[in-house]
Backbone as JSON, one array per atom type, in Angstrom:
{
  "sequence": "XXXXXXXXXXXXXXXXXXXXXXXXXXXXXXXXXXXXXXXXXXXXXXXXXXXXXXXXXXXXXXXXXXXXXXXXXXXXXXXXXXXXXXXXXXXXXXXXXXXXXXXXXXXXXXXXXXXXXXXXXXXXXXXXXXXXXXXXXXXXXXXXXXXXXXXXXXXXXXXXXXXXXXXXXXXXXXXXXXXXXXXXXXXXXXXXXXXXXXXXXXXXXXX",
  "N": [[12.88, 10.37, 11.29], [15.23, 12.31, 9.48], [15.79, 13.79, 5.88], [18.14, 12.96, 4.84], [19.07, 11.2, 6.43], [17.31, 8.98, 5.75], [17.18, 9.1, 3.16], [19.85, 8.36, 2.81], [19.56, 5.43, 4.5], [17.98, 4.22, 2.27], [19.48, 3.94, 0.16], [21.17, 2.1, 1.22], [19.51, -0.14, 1.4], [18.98, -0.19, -1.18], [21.58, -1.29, -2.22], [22.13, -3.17, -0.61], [20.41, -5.09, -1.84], [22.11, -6.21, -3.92], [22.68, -8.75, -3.49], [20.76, -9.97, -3.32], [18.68, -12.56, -3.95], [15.9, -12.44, -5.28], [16.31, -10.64, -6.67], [16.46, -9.76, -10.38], [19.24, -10.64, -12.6], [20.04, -8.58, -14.56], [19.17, -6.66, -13.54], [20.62, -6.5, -11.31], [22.97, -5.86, -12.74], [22.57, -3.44, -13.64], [22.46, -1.87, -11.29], [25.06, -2.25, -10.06], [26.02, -1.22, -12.39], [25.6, 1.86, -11.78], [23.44, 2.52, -13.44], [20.62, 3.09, -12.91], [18.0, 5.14, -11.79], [17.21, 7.12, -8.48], [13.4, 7.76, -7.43], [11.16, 9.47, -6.12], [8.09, 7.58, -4.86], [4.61, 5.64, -5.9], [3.2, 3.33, -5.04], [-0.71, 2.7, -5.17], [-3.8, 1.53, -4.47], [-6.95, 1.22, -5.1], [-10.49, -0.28, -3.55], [-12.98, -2.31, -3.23], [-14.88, -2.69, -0.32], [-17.35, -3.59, 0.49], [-19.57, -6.07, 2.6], [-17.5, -8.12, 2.83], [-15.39, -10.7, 3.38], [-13.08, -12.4, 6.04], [-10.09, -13.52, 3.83], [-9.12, -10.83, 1.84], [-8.13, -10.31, -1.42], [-6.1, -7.4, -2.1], [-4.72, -6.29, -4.68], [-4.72, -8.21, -7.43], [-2.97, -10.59, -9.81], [-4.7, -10.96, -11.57], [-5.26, -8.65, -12.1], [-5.46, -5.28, -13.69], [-3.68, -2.43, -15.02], [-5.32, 0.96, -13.85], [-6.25, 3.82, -14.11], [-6.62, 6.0, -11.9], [-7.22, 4.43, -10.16], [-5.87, 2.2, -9.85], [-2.46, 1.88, -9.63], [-0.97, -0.32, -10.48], [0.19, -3.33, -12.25], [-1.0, -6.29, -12.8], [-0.05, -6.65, -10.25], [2.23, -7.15, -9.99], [5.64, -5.34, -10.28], [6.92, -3.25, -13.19], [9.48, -4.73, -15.51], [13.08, -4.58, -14.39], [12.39, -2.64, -12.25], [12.65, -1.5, -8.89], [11.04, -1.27, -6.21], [11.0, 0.45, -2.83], [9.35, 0.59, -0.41], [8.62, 3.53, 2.1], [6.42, 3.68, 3.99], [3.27, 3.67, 4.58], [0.18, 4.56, 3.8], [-3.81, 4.66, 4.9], [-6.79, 5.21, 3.51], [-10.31, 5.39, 3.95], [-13.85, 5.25, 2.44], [-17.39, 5.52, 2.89], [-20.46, 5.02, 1.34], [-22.74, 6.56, -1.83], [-22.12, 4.81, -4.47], [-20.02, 4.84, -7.66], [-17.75, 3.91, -8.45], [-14.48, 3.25, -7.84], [-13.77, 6.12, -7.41], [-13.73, 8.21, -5.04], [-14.57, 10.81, -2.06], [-12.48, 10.03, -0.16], [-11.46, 9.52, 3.75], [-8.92, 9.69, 6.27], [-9.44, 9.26, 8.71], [-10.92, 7.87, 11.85], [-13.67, 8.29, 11.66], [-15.91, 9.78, 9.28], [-17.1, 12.33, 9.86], [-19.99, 12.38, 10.04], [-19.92, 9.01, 9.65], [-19.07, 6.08, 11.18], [-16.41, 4.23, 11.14], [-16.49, 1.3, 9.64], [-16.81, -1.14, 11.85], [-15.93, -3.95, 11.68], [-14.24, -3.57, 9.33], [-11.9, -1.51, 11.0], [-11.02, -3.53, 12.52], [-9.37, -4.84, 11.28], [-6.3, -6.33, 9.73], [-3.85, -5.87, 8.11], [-1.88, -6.57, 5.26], [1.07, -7.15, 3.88], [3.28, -8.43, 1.63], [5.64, -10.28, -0.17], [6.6, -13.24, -2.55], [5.5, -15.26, -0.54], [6.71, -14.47, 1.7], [6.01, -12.33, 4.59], [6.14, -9.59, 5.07], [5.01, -6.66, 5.85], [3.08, -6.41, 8.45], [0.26, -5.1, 10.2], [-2.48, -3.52, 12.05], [-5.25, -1.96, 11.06], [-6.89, -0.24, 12.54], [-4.52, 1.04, 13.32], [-3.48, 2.87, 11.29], [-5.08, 4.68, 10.83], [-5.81, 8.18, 11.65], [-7.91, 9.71, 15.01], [-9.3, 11.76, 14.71], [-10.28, 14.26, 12.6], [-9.18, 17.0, 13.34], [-6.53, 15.74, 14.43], [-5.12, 15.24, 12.31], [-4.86, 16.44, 9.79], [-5.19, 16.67, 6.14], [-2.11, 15.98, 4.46], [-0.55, 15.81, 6.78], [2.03, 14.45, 8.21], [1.72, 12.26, 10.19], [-0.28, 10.79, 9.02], [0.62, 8.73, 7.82], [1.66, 5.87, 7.96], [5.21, 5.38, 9.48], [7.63, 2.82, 7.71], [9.94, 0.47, 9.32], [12.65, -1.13, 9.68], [12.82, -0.61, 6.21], [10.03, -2.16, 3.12], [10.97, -4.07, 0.72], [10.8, -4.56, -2.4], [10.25, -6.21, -5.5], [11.09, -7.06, -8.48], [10.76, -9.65, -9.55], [8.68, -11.27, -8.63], [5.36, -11.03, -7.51], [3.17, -9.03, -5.69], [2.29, -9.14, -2.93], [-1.51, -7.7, -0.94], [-3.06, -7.7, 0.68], [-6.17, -7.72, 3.03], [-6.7, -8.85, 5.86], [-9.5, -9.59, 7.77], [-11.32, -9.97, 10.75], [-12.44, -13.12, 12.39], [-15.06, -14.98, 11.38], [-16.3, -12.13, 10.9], [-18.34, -9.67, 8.82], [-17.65, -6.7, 6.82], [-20.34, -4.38, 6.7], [-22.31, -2.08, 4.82], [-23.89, -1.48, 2.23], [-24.83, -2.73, -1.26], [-26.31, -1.12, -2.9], [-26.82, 1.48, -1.64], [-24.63, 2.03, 0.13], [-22.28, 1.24, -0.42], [-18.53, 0.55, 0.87], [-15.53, 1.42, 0.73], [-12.11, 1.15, 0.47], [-8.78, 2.63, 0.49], [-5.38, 1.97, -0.38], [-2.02, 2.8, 0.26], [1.25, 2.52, -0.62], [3.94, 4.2, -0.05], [7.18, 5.6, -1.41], [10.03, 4.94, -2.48], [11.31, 4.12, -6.12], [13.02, 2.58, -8.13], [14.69, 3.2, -11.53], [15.11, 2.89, -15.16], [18.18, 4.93, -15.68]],
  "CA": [[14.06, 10.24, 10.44], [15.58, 13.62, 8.98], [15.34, 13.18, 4.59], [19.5, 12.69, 4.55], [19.3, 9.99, 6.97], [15.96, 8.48, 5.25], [17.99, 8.88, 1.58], [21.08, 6.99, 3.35], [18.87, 3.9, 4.51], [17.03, 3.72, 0.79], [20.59, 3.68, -0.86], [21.71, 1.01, 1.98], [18.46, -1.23, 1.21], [19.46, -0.68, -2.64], [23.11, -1.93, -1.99], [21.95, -4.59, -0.38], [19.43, -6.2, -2.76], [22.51, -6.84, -4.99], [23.44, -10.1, -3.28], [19.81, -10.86, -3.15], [18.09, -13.61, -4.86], [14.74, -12.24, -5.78], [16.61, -9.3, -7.73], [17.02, -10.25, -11.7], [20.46, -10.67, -12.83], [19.86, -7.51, -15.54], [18.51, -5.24, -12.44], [22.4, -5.98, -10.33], [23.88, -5.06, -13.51], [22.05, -1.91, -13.97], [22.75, -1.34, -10.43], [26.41, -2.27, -10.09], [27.21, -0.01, -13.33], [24.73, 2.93, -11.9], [22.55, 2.91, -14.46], [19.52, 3.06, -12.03], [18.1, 6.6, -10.52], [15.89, 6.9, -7.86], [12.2, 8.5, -7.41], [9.68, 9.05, -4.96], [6.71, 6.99, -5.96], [3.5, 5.61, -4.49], [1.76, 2.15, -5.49], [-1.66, 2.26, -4.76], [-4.87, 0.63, -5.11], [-8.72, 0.87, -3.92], [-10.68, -1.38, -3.34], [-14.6, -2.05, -2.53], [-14.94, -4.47, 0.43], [-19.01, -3.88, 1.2], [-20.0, -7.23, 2.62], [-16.28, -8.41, 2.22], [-14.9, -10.98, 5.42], [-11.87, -13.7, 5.29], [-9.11, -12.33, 2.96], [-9.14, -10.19, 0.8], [-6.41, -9.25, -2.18], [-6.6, -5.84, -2.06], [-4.61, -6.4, -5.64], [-4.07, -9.67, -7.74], [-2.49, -11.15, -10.7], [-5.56, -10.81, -13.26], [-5.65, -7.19, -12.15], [-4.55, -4.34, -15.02], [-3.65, -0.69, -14.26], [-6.7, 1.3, -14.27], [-6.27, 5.07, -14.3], [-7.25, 6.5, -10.84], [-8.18, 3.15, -8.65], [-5.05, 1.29, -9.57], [-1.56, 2.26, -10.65], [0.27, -1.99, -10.68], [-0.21, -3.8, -13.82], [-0.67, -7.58, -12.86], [0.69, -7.1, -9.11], [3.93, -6.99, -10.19], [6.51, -4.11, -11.29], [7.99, -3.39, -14.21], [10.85, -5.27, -15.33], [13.72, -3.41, -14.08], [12.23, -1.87, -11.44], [12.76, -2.39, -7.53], [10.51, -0.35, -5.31], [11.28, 0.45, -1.32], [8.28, 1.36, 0.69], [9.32, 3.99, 3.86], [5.59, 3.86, 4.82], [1.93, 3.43, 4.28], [-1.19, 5.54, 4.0], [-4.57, 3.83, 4.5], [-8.04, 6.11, 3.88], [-11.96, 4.47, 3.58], [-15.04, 6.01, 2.18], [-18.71, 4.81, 2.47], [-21.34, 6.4, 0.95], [-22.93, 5.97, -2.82], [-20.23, 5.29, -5.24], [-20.61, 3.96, -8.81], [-16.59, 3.47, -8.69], [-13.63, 4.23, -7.13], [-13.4, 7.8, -6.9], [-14.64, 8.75, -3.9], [-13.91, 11.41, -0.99], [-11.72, 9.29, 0.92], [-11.15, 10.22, 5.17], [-8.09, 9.13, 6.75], [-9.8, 9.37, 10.1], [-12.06, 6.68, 12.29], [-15.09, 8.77, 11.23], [-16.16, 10.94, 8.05], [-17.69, 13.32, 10.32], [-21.4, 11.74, 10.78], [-20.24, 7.98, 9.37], [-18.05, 5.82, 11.88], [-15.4, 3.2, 10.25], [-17.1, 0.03, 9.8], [-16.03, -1.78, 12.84], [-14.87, -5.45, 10.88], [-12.61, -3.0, 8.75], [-11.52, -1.07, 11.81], [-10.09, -4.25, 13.37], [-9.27, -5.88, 10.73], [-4.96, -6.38, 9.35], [-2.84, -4.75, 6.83], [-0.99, -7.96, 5.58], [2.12, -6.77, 2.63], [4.2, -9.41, 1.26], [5.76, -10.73, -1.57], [7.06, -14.31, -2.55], [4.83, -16.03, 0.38], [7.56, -13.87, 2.89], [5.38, -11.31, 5.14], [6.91, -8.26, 4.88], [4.1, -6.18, 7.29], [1.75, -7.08, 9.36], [-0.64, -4.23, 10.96], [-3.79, -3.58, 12.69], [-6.0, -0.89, 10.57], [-6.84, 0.77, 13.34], [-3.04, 2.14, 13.81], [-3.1, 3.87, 9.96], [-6.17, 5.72, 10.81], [-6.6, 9.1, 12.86], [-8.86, 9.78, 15.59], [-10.17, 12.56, 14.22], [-9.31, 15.12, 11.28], [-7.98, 17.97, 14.09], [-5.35, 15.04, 14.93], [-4.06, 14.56, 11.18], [-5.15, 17.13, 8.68], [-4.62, 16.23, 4.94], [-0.84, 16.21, 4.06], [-0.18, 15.72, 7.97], [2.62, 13.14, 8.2], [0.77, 11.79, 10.97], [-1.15, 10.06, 8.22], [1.4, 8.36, 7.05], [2.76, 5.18, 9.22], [6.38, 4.89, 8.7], [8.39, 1.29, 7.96], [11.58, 0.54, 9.28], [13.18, -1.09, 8.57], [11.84, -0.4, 4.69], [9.69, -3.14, 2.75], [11.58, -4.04, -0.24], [9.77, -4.94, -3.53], [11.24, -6.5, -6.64], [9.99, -7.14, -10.55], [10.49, -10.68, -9.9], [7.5, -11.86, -7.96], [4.06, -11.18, -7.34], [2.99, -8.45, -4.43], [0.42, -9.34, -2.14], [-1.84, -6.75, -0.48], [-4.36, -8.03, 1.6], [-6.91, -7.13, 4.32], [-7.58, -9.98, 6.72], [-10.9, -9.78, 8.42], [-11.2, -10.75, 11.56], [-12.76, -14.54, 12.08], [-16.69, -14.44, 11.62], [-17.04, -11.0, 10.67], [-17.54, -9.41, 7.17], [-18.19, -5.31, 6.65], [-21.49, -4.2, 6.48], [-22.51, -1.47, 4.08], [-24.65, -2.12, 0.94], [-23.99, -2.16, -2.64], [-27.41, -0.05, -3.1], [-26.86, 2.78, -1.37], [-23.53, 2.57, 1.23], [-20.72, 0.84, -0.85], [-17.72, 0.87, 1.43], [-14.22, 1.2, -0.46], [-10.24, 1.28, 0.72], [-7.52, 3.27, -0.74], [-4.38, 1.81, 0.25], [-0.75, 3.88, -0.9], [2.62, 2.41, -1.05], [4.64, 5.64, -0.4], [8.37, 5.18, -1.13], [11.41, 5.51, -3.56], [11.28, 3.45, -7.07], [14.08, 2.48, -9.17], [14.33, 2.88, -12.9], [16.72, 3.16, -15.72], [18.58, 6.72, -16.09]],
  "C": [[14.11, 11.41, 9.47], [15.67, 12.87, 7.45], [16.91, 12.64, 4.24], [19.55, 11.07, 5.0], [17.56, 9.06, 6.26], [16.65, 7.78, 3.46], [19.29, 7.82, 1.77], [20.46, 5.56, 3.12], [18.04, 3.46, 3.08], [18.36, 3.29, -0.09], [21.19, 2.04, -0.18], [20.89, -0.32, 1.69], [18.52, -1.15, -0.31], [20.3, -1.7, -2.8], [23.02, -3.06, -1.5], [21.13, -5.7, -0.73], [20.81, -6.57, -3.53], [23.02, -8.07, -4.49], [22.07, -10.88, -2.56], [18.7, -11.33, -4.33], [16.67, -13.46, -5.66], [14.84, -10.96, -6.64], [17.13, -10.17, -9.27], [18.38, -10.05, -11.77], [21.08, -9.03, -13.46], [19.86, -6.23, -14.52], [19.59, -5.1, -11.71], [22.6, -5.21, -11.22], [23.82, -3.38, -13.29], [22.38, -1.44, -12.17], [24.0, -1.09, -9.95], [26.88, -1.28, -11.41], [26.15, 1.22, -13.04], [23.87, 3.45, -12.97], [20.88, 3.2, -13.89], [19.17, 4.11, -11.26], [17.02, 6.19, -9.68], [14.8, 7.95, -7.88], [11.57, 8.14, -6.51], [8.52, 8.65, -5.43], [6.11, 6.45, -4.86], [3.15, 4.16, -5.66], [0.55, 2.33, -4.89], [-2.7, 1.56, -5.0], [-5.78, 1.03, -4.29], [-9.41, -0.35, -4.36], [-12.24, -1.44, -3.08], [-14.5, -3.58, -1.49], [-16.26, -4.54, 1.31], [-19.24, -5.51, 1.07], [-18.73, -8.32, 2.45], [-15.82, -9.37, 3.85], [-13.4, -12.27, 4.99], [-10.88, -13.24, 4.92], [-8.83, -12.04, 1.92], [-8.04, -9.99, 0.18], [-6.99, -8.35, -2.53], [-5.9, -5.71, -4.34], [-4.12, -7.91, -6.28], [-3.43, -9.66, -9.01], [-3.47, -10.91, -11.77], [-6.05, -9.0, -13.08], [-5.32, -6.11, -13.16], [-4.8, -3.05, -14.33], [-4.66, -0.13, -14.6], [-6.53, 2.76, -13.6], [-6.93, 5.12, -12.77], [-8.23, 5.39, -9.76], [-6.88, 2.55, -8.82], [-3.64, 1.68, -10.57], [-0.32, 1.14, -10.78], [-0.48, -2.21, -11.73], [-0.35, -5.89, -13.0], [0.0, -7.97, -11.36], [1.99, -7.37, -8.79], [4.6, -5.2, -10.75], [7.0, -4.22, -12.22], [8.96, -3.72, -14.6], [11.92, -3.8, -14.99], [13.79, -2.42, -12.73], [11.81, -2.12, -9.76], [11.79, -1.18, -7.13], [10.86, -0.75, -3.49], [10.82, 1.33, -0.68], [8.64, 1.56, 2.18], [8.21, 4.19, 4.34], [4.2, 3.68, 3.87], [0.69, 4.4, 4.49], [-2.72, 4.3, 3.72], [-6.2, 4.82, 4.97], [-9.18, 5.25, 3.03], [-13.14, 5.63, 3.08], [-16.11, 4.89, 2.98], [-19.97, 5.8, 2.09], [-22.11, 5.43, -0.92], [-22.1, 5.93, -3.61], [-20.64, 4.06, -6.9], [-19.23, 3.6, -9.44], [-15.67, 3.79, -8.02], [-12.84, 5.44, -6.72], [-14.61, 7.95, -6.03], [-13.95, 10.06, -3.25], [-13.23, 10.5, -0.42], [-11.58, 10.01, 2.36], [-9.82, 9.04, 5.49], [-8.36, 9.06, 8.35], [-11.12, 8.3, 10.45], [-13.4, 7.28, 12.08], [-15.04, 10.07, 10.33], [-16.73, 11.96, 8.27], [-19.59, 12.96, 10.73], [-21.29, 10.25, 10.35], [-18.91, 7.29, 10.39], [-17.58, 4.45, 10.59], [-15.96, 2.23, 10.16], [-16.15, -1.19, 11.02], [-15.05, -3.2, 12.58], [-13.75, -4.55, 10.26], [-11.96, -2.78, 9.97], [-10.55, -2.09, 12.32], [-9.55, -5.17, 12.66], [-7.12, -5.77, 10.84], [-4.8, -5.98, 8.19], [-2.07, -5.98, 6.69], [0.06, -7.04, 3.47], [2.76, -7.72, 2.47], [4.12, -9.5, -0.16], [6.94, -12.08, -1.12], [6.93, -15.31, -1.16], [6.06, -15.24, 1.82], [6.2, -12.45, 3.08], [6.59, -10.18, 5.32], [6.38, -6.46, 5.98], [2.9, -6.18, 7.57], [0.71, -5.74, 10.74], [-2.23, -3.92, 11.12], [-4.38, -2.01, 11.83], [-6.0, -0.01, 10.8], [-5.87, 2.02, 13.9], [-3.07, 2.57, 12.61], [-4.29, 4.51, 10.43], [-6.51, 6.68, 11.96], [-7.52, 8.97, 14.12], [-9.66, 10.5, 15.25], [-9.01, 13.78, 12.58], [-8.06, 16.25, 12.36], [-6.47, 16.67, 14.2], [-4.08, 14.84, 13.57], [-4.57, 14.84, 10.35], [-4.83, 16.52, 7.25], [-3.14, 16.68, 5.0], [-0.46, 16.16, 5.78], [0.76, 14.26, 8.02], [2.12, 11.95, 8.89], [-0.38, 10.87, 10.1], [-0.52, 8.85, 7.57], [2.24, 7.14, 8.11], [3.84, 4.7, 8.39], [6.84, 2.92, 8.92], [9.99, 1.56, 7.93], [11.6, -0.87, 10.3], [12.21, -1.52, 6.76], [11.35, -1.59, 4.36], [10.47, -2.96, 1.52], [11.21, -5.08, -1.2], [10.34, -5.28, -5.38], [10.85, -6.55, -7.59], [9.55, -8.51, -10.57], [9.25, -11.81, -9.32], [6.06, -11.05, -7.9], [3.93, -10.48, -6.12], [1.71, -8.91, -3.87], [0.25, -8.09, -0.69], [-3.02, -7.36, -0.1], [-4.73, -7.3, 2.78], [-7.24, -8.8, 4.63], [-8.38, -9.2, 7.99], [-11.08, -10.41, 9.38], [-11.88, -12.23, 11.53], [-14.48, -14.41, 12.79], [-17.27, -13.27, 11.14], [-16.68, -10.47, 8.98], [-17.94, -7.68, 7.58], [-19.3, -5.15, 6.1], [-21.63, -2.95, 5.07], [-23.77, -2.09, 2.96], [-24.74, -1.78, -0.37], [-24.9, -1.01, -3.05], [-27.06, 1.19, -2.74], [-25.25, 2.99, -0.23], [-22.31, 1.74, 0.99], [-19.77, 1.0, 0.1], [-16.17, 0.29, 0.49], [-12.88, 1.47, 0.56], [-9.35, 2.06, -0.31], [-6.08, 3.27, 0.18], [-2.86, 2.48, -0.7], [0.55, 2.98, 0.07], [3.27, 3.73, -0.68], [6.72, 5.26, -0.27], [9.47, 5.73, -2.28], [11.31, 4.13, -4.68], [12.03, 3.78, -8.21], [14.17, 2.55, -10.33], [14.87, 3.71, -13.49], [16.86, 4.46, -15.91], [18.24, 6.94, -17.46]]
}
């Protein structure tokens, strides 16, 4: 999708939150009198899931923004502000880590460490207000190798379409489900294993 026809469908999935129910009353207004610009923006979050199985919220409700691991406040957006994710990025470390800055790889191996196989097969689960919104297998956000999907390679980047569309008035959920039986190995001692999942999209907010 060329950026004209990409900017079309983000204005079309604006236009059409205003006759939907999970948009505040305040947020039509501001949209019906154009008071609302748009921006390219990213939610993300990491995550540590050494020893991690079942499902995980990748972010919750008692969570707070935290400079360089997490840029939601509470799992929600800002009043005011709609976000509409045109795709997803999803890169793992493992290694020693005393927080979430790591190297991250967007590829099934870091060059001598392979993906932890429970992550590998695990799901990508997005929703908000108990509605699934997308549902994907790990394994399809992550390379085969770096030659296949260099840094900044779109190829890193799986698109959504039609867009996920994200409101102020609910609660986002970002989970990893784990397949059934298995958790990720690693160890907090010495081979932590972490997630860094990205939002990549367009986010609304007042002129």
């Amino acid at each position: 999708m060329d950026y004209q026809a990409q900017y079309d469908a983000v204005l079309a999935t604006i236009n059409a939150s205003i006759s939907d129910s999970r948009v505040k009353e305040e947020t039509i207004a501001s949209l019906q009198s154009n008071n609302l610009q748009m921006q390219s923006s990213q939610i993300f979050a990491k995550k540590e899931v050494t020893g991690q199985g079942g499902l995980l919220n990748v972010i919750k409700q008692s969570d707070s923004l935290v400079f360089g691991e997490r840029n939601i406040d509470g799992a929600k957006l800002s009043s005011g502000e709609l976000f509409i994710a045109t795709g997803i990025a999803f890169s793992w470390y493992q290694g020693a880590a005393d927080s979430a800055i790591n190297n991250y790889v967007n590829t099934r191996n870091n060059g001598t460490v392979d993906v932890d196989a429970a992550l590998l097969n695990s799901e990508l689960i997005l929703g908000q207000n108990s509605k699934t919104l997308l549902r994907t297998p790990i394994e399809s956000l992550l390379a085969n190798t770096e030659s296949d999907a260099p840094a900044g390679h779109p190829d890193v980047i799986f698109p959504l379409f039609p867009f996920a569309f994200l409101t102020d008035r609910e609660t986002i959920n970002l989970d990893i489900q784990f397949p059934e039986g298995a958790s990720v190995g690693g160890t907090t001692a010495t081979a932590e294993i972490w997630v860094n999942i990205a939002l990549l999209g367009v986010r609304t907010m007042p002129r």
